[in-house]
C-alpha positions as CSV (number, residue, x, y, z in Angstrom):
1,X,0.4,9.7,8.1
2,X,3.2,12.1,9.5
3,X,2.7,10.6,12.7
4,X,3.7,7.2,12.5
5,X,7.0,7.0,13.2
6,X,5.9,8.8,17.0
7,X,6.2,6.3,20.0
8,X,4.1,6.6,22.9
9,X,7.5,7.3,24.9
10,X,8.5,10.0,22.9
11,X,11.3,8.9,21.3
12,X,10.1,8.7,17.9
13,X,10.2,11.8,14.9
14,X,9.2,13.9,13.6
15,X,7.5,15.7,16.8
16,X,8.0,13.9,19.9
17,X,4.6,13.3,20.6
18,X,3.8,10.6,23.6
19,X,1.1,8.5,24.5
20,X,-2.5,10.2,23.4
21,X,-0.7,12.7,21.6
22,X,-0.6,10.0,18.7
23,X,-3.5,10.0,16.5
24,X,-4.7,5.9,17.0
25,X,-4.5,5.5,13.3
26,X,-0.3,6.4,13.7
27,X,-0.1,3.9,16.2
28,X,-2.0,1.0,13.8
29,X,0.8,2.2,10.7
30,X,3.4,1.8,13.3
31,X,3.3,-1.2,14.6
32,X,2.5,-2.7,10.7
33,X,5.0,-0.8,9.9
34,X,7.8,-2.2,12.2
35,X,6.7,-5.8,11.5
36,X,6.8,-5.4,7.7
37,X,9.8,-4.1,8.0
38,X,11.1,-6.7,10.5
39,X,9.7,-9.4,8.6
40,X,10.0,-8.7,4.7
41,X,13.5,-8.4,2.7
42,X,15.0,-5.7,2.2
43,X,18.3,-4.9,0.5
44,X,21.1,-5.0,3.2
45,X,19.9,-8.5,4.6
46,X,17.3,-11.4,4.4
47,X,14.1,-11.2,5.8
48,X,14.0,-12.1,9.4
49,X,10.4,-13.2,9.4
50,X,7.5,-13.4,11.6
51,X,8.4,-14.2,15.1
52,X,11.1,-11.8,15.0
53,X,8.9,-8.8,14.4
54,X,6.3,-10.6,16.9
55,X,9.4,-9.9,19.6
56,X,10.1,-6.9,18.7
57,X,6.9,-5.6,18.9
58,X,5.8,-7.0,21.9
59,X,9.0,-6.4,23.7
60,X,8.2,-2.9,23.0
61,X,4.8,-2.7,23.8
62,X,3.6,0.1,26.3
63,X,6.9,1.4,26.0
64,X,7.3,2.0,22.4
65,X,3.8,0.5,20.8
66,X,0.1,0.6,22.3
67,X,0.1,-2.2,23.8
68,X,-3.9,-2.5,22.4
69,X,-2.7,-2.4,19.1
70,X,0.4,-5.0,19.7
71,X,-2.3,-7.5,21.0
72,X,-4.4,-7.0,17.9
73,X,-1.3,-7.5,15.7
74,X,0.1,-10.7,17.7
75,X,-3.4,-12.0,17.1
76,X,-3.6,-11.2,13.4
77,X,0.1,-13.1,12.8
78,X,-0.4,-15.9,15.1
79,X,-4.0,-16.9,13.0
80,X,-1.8,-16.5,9.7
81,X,-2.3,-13.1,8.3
82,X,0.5,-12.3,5.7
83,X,1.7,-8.8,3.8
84,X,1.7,-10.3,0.6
């Protein structure tokens, strides 16, 4: 979805969009996105796990993230749920 990478302030790509403009599903990808990101390893350094992303997300949340969708994913993490 083209549209995940959007952040309800408008600061994301490829468009701009804010708030409603993003699709509810683009806002869902986004925040997994950013926490499987955050949380998994990647090449250039070590994985900086769970409560890491959990900060990040909720740091960002209304501003960056839905703050709906933030809640939901908090939830999910905090009762165990795991990428792999």
């Amino acid at each position: 979805m083209i549209q995940h990478h959007e952040r309800l302030n408008g600061s994301g790509y490829p468009y701009g969009l804010k708030g409603e403009e993003i699709l509810l599903p683009a806002t869902m990808i986004a925040v997994a996105d950013v926490v499987k990101a955050i949380s998994s390893h990647r090449p250039y350094r070590p994985a900086l796990g769970t409560e890491v992303a959990i900060e990040e997300i909720t740091s960002g949340a209304g501003t960056l993230y839905d703050r709906s969708v933030t809640r939901a994913c908090v939830a999910l993490l905090e009762d165990g749920f795991t990428f792999e």
